[in-house]
N, C-alpha and C positions, 0 to 999 in steps of 0.2 A: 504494500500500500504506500503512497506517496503521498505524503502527508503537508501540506504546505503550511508555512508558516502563518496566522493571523495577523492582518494588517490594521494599525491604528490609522492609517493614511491613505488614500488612492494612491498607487504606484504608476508608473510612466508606463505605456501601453508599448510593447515590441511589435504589435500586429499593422499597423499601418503607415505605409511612406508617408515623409513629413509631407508632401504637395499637396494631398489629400486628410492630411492630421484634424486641420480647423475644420473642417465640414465634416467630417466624421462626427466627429468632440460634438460637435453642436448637434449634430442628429441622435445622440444619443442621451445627450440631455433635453433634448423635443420628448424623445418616445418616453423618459419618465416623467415627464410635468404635464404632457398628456395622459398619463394610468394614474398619476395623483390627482389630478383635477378631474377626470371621468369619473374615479370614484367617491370620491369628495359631491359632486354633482348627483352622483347615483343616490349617496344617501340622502342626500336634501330631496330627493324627489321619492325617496320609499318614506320620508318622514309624511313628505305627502300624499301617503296612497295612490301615486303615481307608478310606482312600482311595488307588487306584492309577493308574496311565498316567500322564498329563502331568500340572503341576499350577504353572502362573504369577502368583504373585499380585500385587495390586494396593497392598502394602504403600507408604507414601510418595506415594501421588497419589493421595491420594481426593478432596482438591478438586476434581479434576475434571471428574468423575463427578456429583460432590455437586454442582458450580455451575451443569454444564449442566442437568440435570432440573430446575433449578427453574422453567425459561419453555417448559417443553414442554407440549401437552395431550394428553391422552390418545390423541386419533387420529393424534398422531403418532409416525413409526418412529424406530428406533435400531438399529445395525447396528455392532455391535461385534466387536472382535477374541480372540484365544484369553485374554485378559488379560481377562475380562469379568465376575468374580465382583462387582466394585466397582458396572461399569454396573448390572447385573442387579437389586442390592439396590437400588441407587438411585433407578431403574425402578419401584420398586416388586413388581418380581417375590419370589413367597412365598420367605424365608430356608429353611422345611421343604422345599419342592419342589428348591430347588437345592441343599443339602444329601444330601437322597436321590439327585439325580440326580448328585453324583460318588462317591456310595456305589455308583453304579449300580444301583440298586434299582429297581423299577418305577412305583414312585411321585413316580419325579423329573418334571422338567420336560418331557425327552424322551424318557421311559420307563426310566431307564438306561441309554439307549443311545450315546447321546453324552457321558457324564461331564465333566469341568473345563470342556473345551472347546466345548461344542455348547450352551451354553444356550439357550434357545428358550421362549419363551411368549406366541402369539398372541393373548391375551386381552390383553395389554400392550404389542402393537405390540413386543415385541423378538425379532428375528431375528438371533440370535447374536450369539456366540460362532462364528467362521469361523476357521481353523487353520490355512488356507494364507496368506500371508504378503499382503497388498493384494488378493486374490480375491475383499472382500466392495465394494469400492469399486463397480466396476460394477454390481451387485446395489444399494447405493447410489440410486446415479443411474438406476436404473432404476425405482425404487420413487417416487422424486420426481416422474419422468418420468410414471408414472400418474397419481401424485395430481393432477398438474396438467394433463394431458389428459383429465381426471376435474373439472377445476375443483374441486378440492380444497381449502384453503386448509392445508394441512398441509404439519410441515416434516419432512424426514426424516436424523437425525444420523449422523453416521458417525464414528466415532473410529477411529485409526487410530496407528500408531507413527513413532519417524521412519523404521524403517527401511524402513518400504514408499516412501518417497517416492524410492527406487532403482530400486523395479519398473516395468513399463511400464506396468501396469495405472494404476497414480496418473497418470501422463501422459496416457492416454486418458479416464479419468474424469475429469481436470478439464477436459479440449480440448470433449468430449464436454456434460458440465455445461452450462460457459458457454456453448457454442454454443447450445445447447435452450432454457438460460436454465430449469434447475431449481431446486426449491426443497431444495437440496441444503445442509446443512452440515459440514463436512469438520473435524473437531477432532481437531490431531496434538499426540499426548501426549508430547513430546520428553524422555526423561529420559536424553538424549544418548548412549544405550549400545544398539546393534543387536546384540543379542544381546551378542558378547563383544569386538564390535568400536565404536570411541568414534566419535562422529560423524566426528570431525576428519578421519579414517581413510577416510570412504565418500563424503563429501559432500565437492566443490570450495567451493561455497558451501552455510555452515551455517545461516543465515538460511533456514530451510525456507518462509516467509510467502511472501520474495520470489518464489519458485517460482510458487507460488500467483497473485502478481499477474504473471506473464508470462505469463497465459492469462486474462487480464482479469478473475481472480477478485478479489473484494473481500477484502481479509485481512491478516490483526488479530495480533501476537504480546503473550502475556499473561505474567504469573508465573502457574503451574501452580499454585504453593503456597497463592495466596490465592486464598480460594472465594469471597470477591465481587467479585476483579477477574475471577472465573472467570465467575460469574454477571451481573455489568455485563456481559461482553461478548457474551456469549451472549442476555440480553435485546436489545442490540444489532441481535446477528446475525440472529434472529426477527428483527425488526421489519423488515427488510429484507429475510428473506427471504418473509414473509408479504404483503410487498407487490408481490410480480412480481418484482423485479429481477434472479434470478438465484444462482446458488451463493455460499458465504461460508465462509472459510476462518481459521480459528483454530489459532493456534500456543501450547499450553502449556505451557511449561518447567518441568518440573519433573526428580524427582530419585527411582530404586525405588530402597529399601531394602534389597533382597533381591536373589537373584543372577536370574539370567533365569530360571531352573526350579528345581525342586526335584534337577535332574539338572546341574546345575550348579556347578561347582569355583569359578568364579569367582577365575579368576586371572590376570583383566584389568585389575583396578582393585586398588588399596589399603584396609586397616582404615582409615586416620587419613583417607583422600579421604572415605567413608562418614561416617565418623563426624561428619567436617565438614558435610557434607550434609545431618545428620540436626540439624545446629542451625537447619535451614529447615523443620521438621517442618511441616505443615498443621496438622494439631491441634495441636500446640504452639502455635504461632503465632495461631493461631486463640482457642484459650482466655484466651492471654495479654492478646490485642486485647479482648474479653467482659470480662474485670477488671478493664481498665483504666479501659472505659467505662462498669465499676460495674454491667454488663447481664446480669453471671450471678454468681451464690451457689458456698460450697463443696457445698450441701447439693445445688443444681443438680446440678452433675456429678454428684457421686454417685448420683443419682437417673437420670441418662440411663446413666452405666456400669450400677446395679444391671437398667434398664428394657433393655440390651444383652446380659447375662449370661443372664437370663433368657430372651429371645428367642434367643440360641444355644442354651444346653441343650433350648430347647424343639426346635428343628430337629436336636439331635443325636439325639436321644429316636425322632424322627420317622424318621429316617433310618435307628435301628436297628431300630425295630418293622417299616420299611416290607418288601414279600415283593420275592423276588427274581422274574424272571420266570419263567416256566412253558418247561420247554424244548419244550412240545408248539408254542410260537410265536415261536420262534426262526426262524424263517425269513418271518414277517409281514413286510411292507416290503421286503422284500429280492428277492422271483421274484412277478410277477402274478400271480393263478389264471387259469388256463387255462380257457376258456369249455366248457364242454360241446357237441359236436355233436346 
């Protein structure tokens, strides 16, 4: 296992020529200040009955989201969990489509039918948002398992929390993986709290990577906070896994913001632990690193918040003009038709 050291700092990025450095830099703090303010906006609008059922956001880890998408290509999958507003935008999937789809409106991603949780958009290679707790892992490993009985050259991500690394399912998709030698990447978002329970509590050993390498997987623990040690390891992980070798497992430490749901009391943890936390902020951290090395302007940000603000109201706009469904096809999807004799 390769165990990387914890960063109190963003560290210098080796992945990108200087020509191209600034406009990298600054697209990568675009794709977080848009997953903080979409979800930020999400709740002010589930405060409003504007969005109902479940509703988990991805407040405080959007580097991680943001670091992995940046070594992916288009043919390949992502296979995310109910916490997937972050992946989604990341991905690339339309801000309008996933807005209407947890309006539930018809014009969402998966018709309204799936809301917070079910995001979906096969033009994108992303296949959820999954709800049951490690259920998307073997779906996972099965998508890899194509690509590569397909001679595929494609990788297929799977983020995941710590807390599935409890389920059996995570024991079988990694025994399973390495055994097949897929081109599987497993990225667990540890932001130490399983719901309302603290790792310390579920896990013997908290070192979830090590897990990972007693099934001869390759795997890497990162700071979750910083998006290019998020990204360093992730072009890593590619490259290994593009090469045959087999699955590769990324641990990122990070830290939500927010309680596990919108249905959540959260009175597991403390204001002042939080607050502590929030002195690790990714974007904080991030913009700071950008000023220091003289690679962004005030006028910058400004310009990616104003270019953010905009692209929300636009998708809020969207979401309210969008029709709801027709009850005459409420039962589409749900009973076959019946063939005629």
């Amino acid at each position: 296992m390769n165990t990387k050291t914890m960063n109190t700092q963003i560290k210098d990025s080796p992945t990108k020529k200087k020509s191209n450095e600034r406009e990298h830099l600054h697209h990568l703090l675009h794709e977080m200040v848009l997953i903080r303010r979409y979800e930020e906006k999400a709740a002010e609008l589930y405060q409003a009955t504007k969005i109902r059922g479940f509703l988990h956001l991805y407040i405080g880890e959007e580097a991680i989201a943001v670091g992995v998408m940046q070594s992916l290509n288009p043919e390949d999958s992502v296979v995310a969990t109910y916490r997937e507003h972050g992946h989604a935008l990341a991905r690339g999937v339309s801000a309008d489509v996933i807005m209407a789809e947890m309006y539930g409106k018809l014009n969402g991603c998966s018709r309204g039918r799936g809301g917070s949780m079910h995001l979906f958009d096969k033009t994108k290679r992303f296949f959820g948002g999954n709800a049951i707790v490690c259920s998307h892992l073997p779906l996972a490993v099965g998508i890899a398992l194509a690509d590569k009985m397909q001679n595929k050259p494609n990788v297929t991500v799977c983020f995941l929390g710590e807390g599935a690394v409890a389920e059996g399912e995570f024991h079988e998709s990694l025994n399973l993986g390495s055994l097949w030698q897929t081109p599987t990447l497993f990225v667990v978002e540890n932001n130490l709290y399983c719901m309302g329970t603290a790792l310390r509590y579920h896990e013997s050993n908290t070192n979830l990577a090590e897990k990972a390498a007693s099934y001869n997987v390759q795997s890497v623990q990162v700071d979750g906070n910083d998006v290019l040690a998020v990204e360093e390891a992730t072009r890593e992980a590619c490259d290994y896994l593009r090469s045959g070798k087999g699955p590769y497992f990324i641990e990122a430490i990070t830290y939500r913001f927010r309680p596990h749901s919108m249905f959540d009391a959260e009175l597991y943890r403390n204001k002042a632990e939080v607050e502590e936390a929030k002195k690790r902020d990714p974007i904080i951290l991030f913009t700071n690193y950008l000023k220091d090395k003289k690679l962004i302007k005030d006028e910058d940000i400004q310009a990616i918040e104003k270019d953010v603000a905009e692209t929300i109201q636009h998708a809020v706009d969207f979401a309210e003009a969008s029709p709801w469904e027709s009850l005459e096809d409420l039962t589409r999807f749900v009973y076959t038709e019946r063939s005629q004799p």
